[in-house]
N, C-alpha and C positions, 0 to 999 in steps of 0.2 A: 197660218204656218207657225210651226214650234218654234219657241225663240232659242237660242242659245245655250246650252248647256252651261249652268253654272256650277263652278267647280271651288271646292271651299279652299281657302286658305291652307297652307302647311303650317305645322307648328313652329312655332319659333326656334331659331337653331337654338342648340345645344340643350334645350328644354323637353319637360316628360310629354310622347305621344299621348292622344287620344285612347281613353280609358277602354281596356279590355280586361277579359278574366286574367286571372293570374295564369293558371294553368297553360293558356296560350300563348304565355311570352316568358315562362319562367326560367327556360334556359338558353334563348336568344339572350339573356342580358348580358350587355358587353362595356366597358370604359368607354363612356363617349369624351367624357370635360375630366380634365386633372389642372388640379388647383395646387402649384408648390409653396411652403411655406419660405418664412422668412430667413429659416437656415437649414441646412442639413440635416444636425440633429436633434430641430426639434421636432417633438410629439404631438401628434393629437389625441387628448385622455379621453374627450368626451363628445358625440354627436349628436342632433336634437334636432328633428322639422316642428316646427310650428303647426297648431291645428290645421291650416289652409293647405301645408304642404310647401307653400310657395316660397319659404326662407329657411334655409339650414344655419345651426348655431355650431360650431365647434370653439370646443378650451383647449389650450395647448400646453405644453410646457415649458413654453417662453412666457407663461403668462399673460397671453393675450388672446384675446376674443375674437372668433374671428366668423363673421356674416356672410351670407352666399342666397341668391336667387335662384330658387333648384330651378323654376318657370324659365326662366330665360339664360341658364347655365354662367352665371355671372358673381364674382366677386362682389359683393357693395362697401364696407371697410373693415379696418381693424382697430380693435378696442382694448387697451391695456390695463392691466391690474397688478402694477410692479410693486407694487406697496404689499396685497396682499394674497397676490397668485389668485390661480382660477381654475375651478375642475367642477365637473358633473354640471356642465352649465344647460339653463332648460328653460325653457320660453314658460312661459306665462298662456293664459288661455288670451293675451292681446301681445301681436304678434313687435309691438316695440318694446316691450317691456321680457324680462329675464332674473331668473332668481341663480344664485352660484356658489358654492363652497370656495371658501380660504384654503390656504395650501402652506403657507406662514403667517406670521404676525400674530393671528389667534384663530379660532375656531367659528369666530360669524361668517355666518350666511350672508351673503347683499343681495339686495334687489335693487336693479339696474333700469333706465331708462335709456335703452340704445340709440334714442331720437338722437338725445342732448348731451350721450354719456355722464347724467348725474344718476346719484344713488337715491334711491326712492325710501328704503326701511332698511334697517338694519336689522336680525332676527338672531340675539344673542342667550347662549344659555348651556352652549355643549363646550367642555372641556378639552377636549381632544378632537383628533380630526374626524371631520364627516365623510362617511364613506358611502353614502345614497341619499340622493336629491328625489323624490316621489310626487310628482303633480298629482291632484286628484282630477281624474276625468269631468267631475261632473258641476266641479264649485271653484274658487280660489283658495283652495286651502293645498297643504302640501304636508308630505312624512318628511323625516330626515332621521336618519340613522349615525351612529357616532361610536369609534374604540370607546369613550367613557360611559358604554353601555347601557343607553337609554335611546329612545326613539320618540321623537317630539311631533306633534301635531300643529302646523301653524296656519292662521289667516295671513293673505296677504293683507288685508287691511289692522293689523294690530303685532307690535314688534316682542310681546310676551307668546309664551305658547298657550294652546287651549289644550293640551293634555301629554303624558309623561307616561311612559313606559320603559320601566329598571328593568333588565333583560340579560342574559350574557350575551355578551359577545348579536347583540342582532344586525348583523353589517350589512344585509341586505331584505330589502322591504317593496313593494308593489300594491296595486289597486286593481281589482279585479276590475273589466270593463263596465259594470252594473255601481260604480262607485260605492257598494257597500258593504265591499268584503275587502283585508287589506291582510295581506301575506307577508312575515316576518320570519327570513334565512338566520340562523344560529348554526354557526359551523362548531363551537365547540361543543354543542350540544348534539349535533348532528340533528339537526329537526328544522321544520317549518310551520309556526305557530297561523292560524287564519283565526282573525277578531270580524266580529261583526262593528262596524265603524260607526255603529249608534249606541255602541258600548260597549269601545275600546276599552274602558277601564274595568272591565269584566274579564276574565280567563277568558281563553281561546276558547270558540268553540268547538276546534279542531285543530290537532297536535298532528302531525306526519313525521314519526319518527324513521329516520332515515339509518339508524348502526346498522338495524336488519338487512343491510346491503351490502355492508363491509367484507362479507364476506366472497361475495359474488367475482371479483376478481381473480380466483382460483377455477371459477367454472367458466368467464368470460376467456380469457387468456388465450388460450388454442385458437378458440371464434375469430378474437382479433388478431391473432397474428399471420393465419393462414398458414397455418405449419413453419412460419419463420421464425426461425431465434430472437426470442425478445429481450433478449438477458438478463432474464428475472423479472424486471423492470416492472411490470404491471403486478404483479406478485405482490407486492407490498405496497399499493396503493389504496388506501383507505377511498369508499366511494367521498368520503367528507370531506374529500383533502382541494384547497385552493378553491373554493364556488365563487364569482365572478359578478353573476349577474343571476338575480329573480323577476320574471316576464308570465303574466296571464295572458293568454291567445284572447283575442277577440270574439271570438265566443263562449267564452270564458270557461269552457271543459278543460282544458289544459294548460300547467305551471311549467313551465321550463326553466329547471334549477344547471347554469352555464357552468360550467369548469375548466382549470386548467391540468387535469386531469389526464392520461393515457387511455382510459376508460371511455371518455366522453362525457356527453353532455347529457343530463338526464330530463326527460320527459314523463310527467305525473300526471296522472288522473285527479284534478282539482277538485275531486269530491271523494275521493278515498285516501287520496297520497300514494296509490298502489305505481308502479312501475308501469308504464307505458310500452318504454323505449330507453335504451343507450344508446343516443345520435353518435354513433361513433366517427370519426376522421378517417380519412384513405390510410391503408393499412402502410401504403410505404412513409409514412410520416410520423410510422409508431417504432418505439416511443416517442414521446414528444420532447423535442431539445427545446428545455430552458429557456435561453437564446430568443425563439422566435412566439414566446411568450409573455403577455404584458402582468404588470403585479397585478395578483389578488387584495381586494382591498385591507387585507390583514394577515400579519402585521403592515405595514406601510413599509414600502422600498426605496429608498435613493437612487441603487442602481438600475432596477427596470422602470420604467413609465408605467401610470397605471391606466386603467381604464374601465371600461363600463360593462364590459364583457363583449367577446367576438364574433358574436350569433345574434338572430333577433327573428319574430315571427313575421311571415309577410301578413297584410291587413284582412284577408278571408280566414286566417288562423291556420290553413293546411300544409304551407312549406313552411322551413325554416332555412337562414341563408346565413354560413357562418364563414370563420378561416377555416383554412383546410390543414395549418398547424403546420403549415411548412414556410418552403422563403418565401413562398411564391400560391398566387389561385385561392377562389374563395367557392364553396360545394353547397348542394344544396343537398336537402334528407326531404321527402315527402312523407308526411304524417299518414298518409291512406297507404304507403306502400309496403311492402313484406317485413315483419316482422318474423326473425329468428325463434326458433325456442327458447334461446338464451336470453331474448328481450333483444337483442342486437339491429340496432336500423341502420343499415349500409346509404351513403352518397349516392342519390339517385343520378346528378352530376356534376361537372365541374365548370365552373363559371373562370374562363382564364385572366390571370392576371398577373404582370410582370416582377412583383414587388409582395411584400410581408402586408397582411390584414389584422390592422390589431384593435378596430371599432367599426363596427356595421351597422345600420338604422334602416330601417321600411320606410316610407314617404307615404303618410297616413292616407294621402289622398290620390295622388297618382301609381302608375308602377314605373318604379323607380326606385333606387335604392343608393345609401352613399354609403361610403365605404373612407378608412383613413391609416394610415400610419405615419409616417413624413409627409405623404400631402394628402390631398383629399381628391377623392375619385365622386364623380358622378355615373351612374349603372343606367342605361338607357335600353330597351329592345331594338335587336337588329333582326330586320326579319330576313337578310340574306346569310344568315348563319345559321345553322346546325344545335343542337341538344347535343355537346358533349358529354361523352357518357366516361364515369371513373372507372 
């Protein structure tokens, strides 16, 4: 006789389900866990899972650090840096340890040991403030990008740099997922420099000049507004204006350069620099209010919080899951789906959410995704809801 039917375990509340495609849960994701901070108004600048998945990092602008178990949907504590602030905060490839940008006092780097909260190196040499922290996938070393216009190469085992790049304005920087290609954003130059990372201190060996776009705003305009009165407003918008964040897909065919932009967010062919896509935002959220937008990392803002940029790729490289630029909802654009003549890629849908999105992260290793602005949302699949469509 057949014994008993054994039936496996549920996952732990508030933690990510059992791993399926993306495609089959991408727009069941819905707020399971919200984590409020310590006040009202503060921020969260910067979000970061750890290679396992299993811990999320957020900086805020109270200065404090604050740790989360995306597996079991749980706070574990808070870690403060009153002395010298904290932003772009990012684990390490060992999931107790974190490397973090100053916000005052001066412009070092620290590396952290969240076990015992002591400081492990200190990684001193940029003048002004850092405006991108860069793990490398494949080693311990990391970029860091800085307003005094140079971008540093560091070991975590040595508090000197191992190379220097004089740059204008390069605020934002990445690694392709083959760690041997490293992508450098120049907004005043409008361009995107890619070195090969065994000889950074060589020219790019690919420049993506991006002016050739500035113009495209005159021809986008009608597209995005859907015969609505935009009042001007996208009309003089340089594509160069406010870029946010620089992200290689995981299959490394595509660079997603984020902005806080009326146009959107743009998407590059990572071997030509050619125009993909304008992941544009739901049209009723255009233009875009100020307001419900966090700083560009330059020049640096008092009055808005900054952050890391409000879009991110999920782990297959095919969706991207951002804000939707309003007060409220965060959209998703499918990279396989209808592209315009115009290059224009419409919100394939809306992901609801009660509150402003001002930092989004993919969870490398489950689906799941977190999301932040005054507190921090954990994104789980429901499978008794619906693909809301924009």
């Amino acid at each position: 006789m057949a014994g008993p039917a054994v039936v496996p375990p549920p996952p732990p509340a508030g933690g990510p389900l059992p791993t399926q495609k993306t495609s089959e849960i991408i727009g069941n994701l819905r707020p399971t866990k919200l984590f409020k901070l310590s006040k009202p108004e503060t921020a969260v600048t910067s979000l970061d899972f750890d290679d396992s998945g299993e811990f999320l990092l957020a900086a805020c602008s109270d200065e404090s650090l604050q740790l989360y178990n995306a597996k079991e949907g749980k706070h574990i504590k808070t870690l403060f840096s009153k002395k010298y602030g904290a932003h772009l905060a990012r684990f390490t490839h060992h999931s107790q340890s974190i490397i973090y940008a100053s916000t005052k006092g001066d412009d070092t780097i620290r590396y952290l040991s969240t076990h015992d909260n002591q400081f492990l190196r200190y990684f001193k040499g940029h003048t002004a403030p850092v405006t991108t922290l860069a793990l490398c996938p494949a080693s311990d070393t990391f970029l860091s990008c800085s307003l005094d216009n140079t971008v540093r190469l560091w070991s975590l085992s040595s508090p000197s740099p191992q190379g220097r790049l004089n740059l204008s304005t390069p605020t934002l920087a990445a690694y392709d997922p083959s760690a041997t290609v490293i992508g450098i954003a120049s907004p005043s130059t409008s361009s995107i420099l890619l070195y090969d990372l065994r000889n950074y201190d060589k020219p790019p060996f690919a420049t993506f000049d991006l002016r050739r776009f500035d113009s495209l705003p005159h021809v986008l305009s009608n597209s995005l507004s859907n015969g609505n009165s935009m009042n001007g407003s996208i009309h003089h918008s340089p594509v160069s204006q406010a870029w946010t964040k620089l992200e290689f897909s995981n299959d490394g065919k595509s660079i997603l350069l984020a902005t806080n932009n009326s146009l959107g967010h743009l998407l590059l062919d990572a071997f030509d620099g050619d125009i993909r896509a304008f992941l544009v935002r739901p049209s009723s959220n255009l233009p875009l209010n100020p307001s419900n937008l966090r700083a560009a990392p330059y020049p640096p803002s008092s009055a808005i919080p900054p952050s890391q940029g409000d879009i991110t790729f999920t782990a297959d490289g095919r969706y991207l899951i951002g804000s939707s630029g309003g007060e409220h909802d965060a959209v998703i654009w499918d990279t396989q789906g209808e592209v315009s003549a115009e290059k224009v890629l419409r919100p394939m849908a809306v992901l609801p959410r009660e509150s402003r999105i001002g930092v989004v992260e993919w969870n490398p290793r489950y689906n799941m995704m977190a999301s932040a602005d005054r507190e921090v949302v954990f994104w789980l699949p429901d499978e008794h809801v619906r693909m809301k469509a924009v």
